[in-house]
C-alpha positions in Angstrom: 30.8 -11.7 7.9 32.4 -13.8 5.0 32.8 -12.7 1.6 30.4 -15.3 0.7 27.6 -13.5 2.9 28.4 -10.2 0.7 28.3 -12.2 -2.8 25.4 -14.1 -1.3 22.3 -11.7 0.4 19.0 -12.7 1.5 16.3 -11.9 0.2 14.0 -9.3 0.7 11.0 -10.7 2.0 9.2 -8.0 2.8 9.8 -6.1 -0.6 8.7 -8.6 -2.6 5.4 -8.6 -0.2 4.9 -4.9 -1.4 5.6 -5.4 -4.8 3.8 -8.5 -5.6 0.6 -8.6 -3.1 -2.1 -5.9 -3.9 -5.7 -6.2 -3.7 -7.3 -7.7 -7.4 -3.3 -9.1 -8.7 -3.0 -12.9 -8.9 -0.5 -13.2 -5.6 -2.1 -13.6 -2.5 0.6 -14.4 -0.4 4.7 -14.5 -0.3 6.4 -16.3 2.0 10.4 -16.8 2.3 12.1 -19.9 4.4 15.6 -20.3 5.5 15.5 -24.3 4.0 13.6 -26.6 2.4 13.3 -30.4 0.8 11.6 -28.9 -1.8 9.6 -25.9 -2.3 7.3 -27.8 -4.7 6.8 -30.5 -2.1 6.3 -27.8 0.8 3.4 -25.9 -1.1 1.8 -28.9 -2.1 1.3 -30.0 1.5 -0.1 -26.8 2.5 -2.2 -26.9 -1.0 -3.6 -30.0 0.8 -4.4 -28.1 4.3 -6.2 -24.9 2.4 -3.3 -22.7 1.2 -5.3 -19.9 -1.2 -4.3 -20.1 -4.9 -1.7 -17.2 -5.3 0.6 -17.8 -2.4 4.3 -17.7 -3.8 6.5 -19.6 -1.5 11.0 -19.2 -1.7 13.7 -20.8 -0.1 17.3 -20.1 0.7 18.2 -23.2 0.5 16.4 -26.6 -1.0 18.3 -29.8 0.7 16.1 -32.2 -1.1 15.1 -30.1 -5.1 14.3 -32.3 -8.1 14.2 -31.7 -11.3 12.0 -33.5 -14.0 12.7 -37.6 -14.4 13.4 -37.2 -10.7 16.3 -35.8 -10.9 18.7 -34.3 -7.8 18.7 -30.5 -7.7 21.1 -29.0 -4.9 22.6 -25.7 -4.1 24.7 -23.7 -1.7 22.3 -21.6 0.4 21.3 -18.4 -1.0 23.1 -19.3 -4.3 20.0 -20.2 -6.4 16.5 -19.0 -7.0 14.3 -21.3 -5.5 10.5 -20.6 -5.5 7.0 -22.5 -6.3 3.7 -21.1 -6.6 0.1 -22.2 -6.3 -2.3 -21.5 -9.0 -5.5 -22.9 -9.8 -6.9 -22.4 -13.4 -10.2 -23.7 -13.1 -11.7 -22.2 -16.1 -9.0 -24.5 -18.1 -9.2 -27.9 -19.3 -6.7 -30.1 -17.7 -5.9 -31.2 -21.6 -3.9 -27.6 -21.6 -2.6 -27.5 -18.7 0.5 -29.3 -20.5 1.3 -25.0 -21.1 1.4 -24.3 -17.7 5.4 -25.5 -17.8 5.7 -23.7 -20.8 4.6 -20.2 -19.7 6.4 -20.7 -16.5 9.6 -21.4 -18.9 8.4 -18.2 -21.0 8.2 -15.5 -17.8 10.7 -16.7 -16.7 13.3 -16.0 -19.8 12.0 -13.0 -20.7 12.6 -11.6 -16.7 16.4 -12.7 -17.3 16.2 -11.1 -20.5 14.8 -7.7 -19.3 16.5 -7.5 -16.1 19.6 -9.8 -15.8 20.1 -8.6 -19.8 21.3 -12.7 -20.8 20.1 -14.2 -24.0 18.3 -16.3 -22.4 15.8 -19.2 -24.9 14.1 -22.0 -24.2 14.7 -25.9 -24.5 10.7 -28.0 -24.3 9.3 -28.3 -22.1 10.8 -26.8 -19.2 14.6 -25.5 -19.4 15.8 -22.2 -19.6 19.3 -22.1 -21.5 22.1 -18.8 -21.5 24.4 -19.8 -24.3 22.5 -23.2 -24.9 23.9 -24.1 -21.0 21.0 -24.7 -18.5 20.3 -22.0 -16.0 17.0 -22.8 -14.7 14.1 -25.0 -15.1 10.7 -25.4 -14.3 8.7 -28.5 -12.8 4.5 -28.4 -12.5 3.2 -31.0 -10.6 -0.9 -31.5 -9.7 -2.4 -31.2 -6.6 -6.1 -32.3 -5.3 -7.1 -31.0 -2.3 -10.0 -32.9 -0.5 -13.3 -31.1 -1.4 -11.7 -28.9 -3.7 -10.7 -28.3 -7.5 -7.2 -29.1 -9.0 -4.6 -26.8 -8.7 -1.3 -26.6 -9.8 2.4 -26.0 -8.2 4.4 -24.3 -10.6 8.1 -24.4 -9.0 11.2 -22.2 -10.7 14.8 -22.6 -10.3 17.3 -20.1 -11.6 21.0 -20.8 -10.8 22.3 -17.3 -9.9 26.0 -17.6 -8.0 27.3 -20.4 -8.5 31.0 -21.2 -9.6 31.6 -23.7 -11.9 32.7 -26.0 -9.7 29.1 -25.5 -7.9 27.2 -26.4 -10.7 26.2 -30.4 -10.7 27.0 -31.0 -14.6 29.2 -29.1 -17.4 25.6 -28.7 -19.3 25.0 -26.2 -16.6 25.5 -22.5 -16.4 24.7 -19.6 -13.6 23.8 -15.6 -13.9 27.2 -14.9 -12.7 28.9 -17.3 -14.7 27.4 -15.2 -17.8 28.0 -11.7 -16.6 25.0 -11.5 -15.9 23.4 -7.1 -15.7 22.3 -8.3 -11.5 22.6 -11.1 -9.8 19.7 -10.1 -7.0 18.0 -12.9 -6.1 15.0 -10.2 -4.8 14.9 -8.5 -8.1 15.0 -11.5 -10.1 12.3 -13.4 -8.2 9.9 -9.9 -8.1 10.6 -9.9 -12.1 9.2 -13.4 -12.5 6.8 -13.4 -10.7 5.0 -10.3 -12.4 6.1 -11.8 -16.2 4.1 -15.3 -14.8 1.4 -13.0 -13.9 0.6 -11.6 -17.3 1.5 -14.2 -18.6 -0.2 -16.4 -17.1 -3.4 -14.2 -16.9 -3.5 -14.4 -20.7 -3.8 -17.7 -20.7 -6.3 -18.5 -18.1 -8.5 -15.8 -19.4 -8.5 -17.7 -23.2 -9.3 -20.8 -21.3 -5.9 -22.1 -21.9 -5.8 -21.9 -25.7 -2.6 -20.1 -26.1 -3.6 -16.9 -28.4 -1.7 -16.1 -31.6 0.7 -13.3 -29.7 1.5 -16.4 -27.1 2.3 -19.2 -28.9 4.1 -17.1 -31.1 6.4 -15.5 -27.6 6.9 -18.4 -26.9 7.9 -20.4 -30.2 10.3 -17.3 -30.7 11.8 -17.9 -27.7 12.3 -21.6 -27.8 15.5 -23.3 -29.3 14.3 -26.5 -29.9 12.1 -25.0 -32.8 13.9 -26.1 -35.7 16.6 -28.3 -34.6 16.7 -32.2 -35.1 16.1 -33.7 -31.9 15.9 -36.9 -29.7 12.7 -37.4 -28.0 13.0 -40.2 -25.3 9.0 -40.9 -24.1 8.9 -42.1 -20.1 8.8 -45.5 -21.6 12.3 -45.5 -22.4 11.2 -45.1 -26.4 13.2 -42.8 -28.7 11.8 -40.7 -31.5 14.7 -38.7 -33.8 13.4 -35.9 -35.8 12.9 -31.9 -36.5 11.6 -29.7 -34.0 8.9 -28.0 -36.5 6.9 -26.2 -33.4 4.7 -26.2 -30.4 1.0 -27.4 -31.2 -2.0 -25.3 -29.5 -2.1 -28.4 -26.3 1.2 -27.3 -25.9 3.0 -30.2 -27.7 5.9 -30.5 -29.5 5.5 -31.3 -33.0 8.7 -33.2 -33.9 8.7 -34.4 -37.9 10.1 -38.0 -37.8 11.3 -40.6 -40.1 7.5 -42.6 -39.8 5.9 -39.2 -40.0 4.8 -36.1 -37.7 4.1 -36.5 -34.4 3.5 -34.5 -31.0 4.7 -35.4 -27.8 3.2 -34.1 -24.2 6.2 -35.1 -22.5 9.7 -36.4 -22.9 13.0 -35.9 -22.5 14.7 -34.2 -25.5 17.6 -33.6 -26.7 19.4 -31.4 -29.0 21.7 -32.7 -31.5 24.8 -31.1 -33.0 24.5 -29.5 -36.3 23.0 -26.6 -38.0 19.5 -25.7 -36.9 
């Protein structure tokens, strides 16, 4: 056994199947492979063959993980926490389902909070920062199976063990990097998952209107809020402005030199300076 194999368990698969599945909870099913493309990509094929809404799927190792914009996301095996889930809120308008990234970007900080005990915030829409580094990230994608209702795959990625020289850019950090309280992949991913429950219960029940005690989580937790910003839009456009908040669709209200506007999507970035 190597020292890596120490630093480096796997998980627990059949604890987190008696701490997450129970009879009337949102998780249905858990299910750990060895390797993976993608975990997203995996669940959204067997969304398409009649996986039930709730199963959680993690892997030990994603050969093929992207990030948003399509971008590359690889780690050594075991080294990350790589999981997707399968949720389908059909009492919610697709117009909100722009949140879903968002609460999947709020459980998940406030698990690394609580249990790895990092300061861990939020960039919009979908980073999770430790020291304004990124540490994780999460990317929704749709899914329609035939004969059925939309559902989403909500995938998280948490970089746990890696060294510095493991990580792809310098913007990047890892648990053990920042001293992180644990760095157990099966505690982590059991923490999440019951935060994204809650969570996420909240906001299905309000039919994805996010309530006054949610948006207000989550604006506290998000470092964009109240920084000047560069928005880039998928058409390549640029918008420069303050971060003044998060709308109720789940936008980001950005206050810009032609006036206020709210973006669904882009790729921002913080500028230096004083927020």
């Amino acid at each position: 056994m190597s020292y890596e194999d120490l630093d480096r368990p796997p998980l627990d698969a059949a604890a987190l199947r008696r701490a997450l599945v129970r009879p009337g909870g949102l998780w249905t099913s858990v299910n750990v492979v060895a390797t993976t493309g993608s975990t997203n990509d995996e669940l959204i094929e067997r969304a398409l063959h009649g996986a039930v809404p709730g199963a959680v799927l993690v892997a030990e190792s994603q050969t093929n993980g992207r990030g948003r914009l399509g971008r590359r996301w690889v780690t050594p095996p075991r080294s990350s926490l790589t999981m997707s889930v399968l949720l389908r809120p059909s009492g919610v308008p697709v117009g909100r389902w722009p949140w879903l990234p968002l609460i999947g970007g709020l459980a998940t900080a406030a698990a690394l909070r609580t249990d790895a005990g990092v300061e861990a915030t939020l960039k919009w829409p979908n980073d999770v920062l430790v020291g304004g580094h990124k540490v994780g990230g999460i990317l929704v994608a749709r899914v329609e199976p035939p004969g059925d209702a939309p559902a989403a795959v909500i995938g998280i990625g948490v970089n746990v063990t890696q060294r510095a020289d493991e990580l792809p850019v310098s913007t990047a950090t890892s648990l053990v990097l920042e001293s992180a309280r644990t760095t157990s992949r099966s505690i982590l991913a059991r923490s999440i998952l019951r935060a994204l429950e809650g969570v996420y219960g909240r906001w299905a029940s309000s039919g994805g209107a996010a309530d006054p005690e949610l948006h207000h989580a989550y604006t506290e937790s998000c470092s964009t809020v109240g920084r000047d910003v560069t928005v880039t839009l998928p058409d390549g456009i640029q918008h420069r402005g303050r971060a003044t908040g998060v709308d109720g669709e789940g936008q980001l209200v950005v206050e810009t030199g032609s006036g206020r506007r709210a973006f669904a999507a882009g790729d921002v970035v913080h500028l230096r300076g004083p927020s």
